[in-house]
KESETI-372751 format. One line per field, with one value per residue: y, x, z of N, C-alpha, C, O in turn; residue in three letters. Coordinates in Angstrom, 2 decimals. Layout:
% residues N
n.Y c(Y_...)
n.X c(X_...)
n.Z c(Z_...)
ca.Y c(Y_...)
ca.X c(X_...)
ca.Z c(Z_...)
c.Y c(Y_...)
c.X c(X_...)
c.Z c(Z_...)
o.Y c(Y_...)
o.X c(X_...)
o.Z c(Z_...)
code c(ALA_...)
END
This chain:
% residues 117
n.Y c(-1.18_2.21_5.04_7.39_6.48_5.30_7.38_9.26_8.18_7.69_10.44_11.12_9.28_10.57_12.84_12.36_10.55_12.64_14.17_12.30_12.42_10.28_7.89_6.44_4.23_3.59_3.14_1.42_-1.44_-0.84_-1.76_-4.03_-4.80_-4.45_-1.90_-1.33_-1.86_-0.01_2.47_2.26_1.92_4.94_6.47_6.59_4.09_1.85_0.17_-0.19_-3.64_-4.86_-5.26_-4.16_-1.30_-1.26_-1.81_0.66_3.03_1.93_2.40_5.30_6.19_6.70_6.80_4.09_5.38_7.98_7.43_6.41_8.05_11.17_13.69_16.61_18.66_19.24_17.58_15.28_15.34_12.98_11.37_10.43_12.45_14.96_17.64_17.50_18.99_19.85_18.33_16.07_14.85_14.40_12.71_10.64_10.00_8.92_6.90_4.67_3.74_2.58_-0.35_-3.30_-4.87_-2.76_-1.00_-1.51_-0.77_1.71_3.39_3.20_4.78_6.63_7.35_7.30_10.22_11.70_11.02_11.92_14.99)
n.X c(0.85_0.97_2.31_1.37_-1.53_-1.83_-1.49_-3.59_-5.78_-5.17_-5.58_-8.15_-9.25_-8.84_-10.08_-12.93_-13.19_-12.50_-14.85_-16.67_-15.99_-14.56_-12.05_-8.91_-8.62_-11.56_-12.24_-10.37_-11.94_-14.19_-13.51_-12.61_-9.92_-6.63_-5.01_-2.94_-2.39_-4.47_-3.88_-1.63_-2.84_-4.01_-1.47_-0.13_1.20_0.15_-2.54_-5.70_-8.02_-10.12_-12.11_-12.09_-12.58_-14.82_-16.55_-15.73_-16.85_-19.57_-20.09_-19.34_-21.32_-20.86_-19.40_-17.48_-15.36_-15.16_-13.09_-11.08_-10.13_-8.97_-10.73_-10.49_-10.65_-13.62_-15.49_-18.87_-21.72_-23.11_-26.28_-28.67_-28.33_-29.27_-31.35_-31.22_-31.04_-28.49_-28.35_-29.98_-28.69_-26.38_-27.57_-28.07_-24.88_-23.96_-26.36_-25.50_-23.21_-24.05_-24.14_-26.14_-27.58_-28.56_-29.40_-32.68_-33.50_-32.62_-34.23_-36.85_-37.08_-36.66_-38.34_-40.46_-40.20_-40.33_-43.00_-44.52_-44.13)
n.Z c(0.00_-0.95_0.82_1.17_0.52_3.10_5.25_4.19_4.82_7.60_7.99_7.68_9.30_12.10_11.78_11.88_14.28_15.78_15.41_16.67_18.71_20.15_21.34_20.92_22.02_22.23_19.54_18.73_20.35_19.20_16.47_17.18_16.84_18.60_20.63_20.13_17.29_16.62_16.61_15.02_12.82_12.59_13.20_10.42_9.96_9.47_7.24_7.38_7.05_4.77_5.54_8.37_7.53_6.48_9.05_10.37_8.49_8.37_11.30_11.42_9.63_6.90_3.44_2.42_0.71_2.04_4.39_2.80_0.50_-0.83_-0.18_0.46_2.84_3.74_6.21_5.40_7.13_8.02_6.49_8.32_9.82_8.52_9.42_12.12_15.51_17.28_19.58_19.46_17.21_19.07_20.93_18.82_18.54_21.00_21.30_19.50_21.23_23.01_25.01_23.29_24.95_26.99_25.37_24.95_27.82_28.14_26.02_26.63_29.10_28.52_26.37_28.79_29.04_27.25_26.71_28.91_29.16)
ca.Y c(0.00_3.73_5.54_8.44_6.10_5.22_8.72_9.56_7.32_8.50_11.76_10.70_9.00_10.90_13.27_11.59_10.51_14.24_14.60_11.45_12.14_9.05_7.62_5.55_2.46_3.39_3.16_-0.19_-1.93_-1.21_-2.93_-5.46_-4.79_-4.39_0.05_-0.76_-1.73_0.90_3.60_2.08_2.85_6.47_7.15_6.12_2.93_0.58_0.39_-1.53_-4.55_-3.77_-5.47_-2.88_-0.34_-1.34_-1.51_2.06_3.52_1.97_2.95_6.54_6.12_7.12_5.22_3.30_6.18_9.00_6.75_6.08_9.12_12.14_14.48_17.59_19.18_18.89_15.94_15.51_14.88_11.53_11.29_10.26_14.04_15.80_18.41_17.34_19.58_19.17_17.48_15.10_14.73_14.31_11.45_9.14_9.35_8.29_5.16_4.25_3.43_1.80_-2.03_-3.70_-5.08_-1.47_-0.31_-1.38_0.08_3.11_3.77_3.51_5.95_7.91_7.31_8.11_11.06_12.35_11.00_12.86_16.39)
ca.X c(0.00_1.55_2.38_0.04_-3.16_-1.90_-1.56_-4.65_-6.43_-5.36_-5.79_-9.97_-9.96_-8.72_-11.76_-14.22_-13.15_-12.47_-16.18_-17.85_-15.47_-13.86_-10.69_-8.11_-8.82_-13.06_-12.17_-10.09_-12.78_-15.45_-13.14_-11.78_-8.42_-5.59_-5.11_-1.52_-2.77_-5.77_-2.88_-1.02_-3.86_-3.90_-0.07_-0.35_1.91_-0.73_-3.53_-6.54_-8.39_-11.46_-13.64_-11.97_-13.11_-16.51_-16.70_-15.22_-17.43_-20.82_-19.85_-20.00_-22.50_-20.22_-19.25_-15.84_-14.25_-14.71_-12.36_-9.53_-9.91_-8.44_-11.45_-10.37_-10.90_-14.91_-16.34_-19.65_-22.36_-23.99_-27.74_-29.30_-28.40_-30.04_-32.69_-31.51_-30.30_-27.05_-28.57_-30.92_-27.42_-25.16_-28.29_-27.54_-23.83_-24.52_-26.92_-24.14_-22.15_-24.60_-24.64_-27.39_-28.64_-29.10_-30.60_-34.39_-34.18_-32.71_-35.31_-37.80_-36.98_-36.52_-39.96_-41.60_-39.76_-41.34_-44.90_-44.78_-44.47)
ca.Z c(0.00_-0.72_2.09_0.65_1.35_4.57_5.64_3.91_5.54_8.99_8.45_7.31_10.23_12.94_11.80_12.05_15.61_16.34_15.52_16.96_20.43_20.54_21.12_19.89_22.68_21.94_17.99_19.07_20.71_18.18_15.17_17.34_17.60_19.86_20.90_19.55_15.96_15.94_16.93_13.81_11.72_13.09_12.79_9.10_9.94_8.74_6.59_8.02_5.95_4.10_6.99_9.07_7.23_6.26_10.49_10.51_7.92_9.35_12.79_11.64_8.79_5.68_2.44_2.71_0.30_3.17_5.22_2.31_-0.42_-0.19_-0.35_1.15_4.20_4.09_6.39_5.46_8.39_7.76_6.11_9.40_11.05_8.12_9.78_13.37_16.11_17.93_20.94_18.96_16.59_19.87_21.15_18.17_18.46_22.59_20.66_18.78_21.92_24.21_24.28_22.84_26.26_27.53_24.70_24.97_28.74_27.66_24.87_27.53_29.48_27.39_25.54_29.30_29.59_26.01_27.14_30.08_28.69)
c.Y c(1.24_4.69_6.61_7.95_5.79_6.65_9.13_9.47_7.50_9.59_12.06_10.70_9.38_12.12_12.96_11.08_11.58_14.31_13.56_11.61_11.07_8.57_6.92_4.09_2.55_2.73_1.36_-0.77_-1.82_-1.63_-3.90_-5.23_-4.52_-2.65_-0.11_-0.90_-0.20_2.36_3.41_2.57_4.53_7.13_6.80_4.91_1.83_0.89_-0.81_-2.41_-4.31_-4.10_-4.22_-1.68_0.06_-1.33_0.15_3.07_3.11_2.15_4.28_6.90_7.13_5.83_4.98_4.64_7.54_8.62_7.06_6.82_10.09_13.75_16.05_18.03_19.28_17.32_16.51_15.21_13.65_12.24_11.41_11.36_14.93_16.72_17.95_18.32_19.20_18.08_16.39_14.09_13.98_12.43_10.30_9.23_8.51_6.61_4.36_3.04_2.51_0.12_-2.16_-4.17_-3.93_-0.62_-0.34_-0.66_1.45_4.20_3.61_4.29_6.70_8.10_7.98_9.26_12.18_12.54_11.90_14.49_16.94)
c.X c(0.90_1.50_1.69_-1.54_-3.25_-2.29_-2.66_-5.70_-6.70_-5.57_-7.64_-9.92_-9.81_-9.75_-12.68_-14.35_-13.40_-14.39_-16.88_-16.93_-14.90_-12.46_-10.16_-8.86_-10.79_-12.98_-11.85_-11.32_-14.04_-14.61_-12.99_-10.61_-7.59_-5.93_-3.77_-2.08_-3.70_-4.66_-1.87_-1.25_-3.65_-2.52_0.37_0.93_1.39_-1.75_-4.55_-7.19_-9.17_-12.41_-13.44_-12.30_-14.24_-17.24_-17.14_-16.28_-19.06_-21.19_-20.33_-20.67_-22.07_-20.06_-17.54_-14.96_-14.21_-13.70_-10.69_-9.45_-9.66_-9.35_-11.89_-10.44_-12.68_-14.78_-18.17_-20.56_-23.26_-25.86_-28.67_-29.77_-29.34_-31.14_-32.25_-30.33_-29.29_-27.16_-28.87_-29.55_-26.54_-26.12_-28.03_-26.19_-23.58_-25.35_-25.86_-23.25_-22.90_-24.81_-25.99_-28.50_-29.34_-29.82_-32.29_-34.22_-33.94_-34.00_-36.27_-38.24_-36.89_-37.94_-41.26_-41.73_-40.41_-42.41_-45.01_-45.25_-45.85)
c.Z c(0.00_0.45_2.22_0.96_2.63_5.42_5.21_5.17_6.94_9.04_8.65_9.28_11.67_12.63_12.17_13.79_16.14_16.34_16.05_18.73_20.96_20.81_20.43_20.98_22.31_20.85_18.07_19.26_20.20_16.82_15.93_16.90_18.51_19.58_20.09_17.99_15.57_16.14_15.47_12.63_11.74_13.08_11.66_8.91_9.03_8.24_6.96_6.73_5.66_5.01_7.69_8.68_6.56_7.65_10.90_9.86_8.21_10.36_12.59_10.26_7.39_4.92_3.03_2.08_0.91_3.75_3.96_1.11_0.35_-1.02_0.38_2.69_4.79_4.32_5.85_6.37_7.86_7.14_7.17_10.52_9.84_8.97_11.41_14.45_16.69_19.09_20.41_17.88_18.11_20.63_20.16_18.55_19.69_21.96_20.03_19.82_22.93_23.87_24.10_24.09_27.12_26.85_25.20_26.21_28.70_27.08_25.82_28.40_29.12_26.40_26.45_30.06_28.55_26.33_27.84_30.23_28.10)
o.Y c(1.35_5.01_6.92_8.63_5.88_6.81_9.70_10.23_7.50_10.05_12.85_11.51_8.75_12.35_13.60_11.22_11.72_14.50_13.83_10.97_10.94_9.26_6.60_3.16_1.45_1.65_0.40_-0.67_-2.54_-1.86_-4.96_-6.22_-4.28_-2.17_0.85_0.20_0.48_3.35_4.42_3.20_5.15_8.36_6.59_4.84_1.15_1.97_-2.02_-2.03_-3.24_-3.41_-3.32_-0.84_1.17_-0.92_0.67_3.98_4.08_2.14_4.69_8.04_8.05_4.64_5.58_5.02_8.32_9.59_7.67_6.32_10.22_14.53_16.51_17.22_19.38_16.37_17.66_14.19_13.91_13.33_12.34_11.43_15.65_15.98_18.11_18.37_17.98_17.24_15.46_12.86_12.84_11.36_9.16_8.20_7.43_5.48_3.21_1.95_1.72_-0.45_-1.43_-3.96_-4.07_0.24_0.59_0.43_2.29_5.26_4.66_4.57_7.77_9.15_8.00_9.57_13.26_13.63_12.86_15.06_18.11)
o.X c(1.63_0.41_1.32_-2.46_-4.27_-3.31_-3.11_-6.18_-7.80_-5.79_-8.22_-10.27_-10.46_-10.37_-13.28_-15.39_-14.35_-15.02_-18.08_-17.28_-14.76_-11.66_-10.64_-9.51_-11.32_-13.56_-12.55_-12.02_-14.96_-15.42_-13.27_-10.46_-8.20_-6.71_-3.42_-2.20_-3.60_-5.05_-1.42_-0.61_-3.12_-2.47_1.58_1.55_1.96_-2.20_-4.33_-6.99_-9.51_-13.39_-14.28_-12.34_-14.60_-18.40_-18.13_-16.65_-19.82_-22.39_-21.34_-20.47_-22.76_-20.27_-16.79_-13.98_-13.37_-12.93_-9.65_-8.59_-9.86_-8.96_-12.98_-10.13_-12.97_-14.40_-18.61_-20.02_-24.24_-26.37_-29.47_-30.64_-30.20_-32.12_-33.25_-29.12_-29.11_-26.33_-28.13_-29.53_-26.12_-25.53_-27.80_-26.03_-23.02_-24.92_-25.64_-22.79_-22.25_-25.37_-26.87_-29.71_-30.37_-30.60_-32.93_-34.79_-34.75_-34.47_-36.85_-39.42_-37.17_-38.27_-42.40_-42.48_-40.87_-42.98_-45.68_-46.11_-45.95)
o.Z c(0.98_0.91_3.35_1.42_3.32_6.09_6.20_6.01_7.49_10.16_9.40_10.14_12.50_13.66_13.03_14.44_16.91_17.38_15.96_19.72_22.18_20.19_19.34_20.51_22.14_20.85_17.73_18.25_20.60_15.92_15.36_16.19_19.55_18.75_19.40_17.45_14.55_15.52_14.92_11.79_10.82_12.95_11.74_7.85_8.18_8.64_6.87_5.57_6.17_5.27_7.73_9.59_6.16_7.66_11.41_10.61_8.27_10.65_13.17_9.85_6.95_5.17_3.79_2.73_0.48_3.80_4.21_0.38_1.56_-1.90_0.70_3.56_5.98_3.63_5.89_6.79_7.17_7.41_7.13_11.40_10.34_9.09_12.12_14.26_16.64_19.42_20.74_17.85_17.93_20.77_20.57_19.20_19.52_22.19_20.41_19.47_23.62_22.93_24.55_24.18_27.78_27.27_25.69_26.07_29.08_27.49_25.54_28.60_29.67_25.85_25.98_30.98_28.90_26.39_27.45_30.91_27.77)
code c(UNK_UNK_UNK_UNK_UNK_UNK_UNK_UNK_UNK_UNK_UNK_UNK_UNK_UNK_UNK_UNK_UNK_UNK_UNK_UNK_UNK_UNK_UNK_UNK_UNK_UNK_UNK_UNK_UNK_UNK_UNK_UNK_UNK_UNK_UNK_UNK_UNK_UNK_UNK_UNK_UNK_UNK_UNK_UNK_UNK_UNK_UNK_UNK_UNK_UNK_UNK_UNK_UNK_UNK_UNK_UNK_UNK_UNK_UNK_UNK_UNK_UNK_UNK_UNK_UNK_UNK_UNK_UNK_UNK_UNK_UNK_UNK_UNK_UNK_UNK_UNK_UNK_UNK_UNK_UNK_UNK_UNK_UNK_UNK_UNK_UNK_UNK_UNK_UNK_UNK_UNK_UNK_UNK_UNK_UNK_UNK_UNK_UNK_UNK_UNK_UNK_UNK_UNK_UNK_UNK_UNK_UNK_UNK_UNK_UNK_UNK_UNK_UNK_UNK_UNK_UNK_UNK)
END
């Protein structure tokens, strides 16, 4: 791989972190890898495998070539935020992160915290 897509590549994706607030050991632990590999990725040492970056890119709801083109300095904000305020925006990236077993009680409370009003 050219040391130009590596570097690319990290530069994508230390964006995209920057904007979803995450780290390098969060980023780890949602591909499944070690913090020393996902730090590899991120200091344009290594270039991850395409699972890893079909992970990466449905994590924060882009195509694969946000991640490994070199499309300037615009990120774009995912489809899903269209029309939504920062809070309602900042609530999915929070869904994102919650395990699946805490979801449904989450969403419940949260449903009779809506009703309520």
């Amino acid at each position: 791989m050219a040391q130009w897509s590596k570097e690319v590549f990290a530069r994508n994706l230390r964006k995209y972190m920057d904007r979803a607030g995450k780290s390098q050991k969060d980023m780890a632990d949602i591909v499944g890898v070690s913090t020393a590999t996902f730090s590899d990725y991120i200091n344009a040492k290594k270039y991850p495998r395409i699972d890893k970056i079909d992970i990466l890119a449905d994590y924060f709801g882009i195509l694969k070539s946000d991640l490994i083109e070199d499309k300037g300095e615009e990120i774009k904000e995912p489809a899903m935020f269209d029309g939504l305020s920062e809070n309602q925006k900042k609530l999915i990236e929070f869904a994102q992160t919650v395990p699946d077993d805490k979801a449904a009680m989450i969403l419940k409370v949260i449903q009779s915290i809506v009703e309520s009003d």
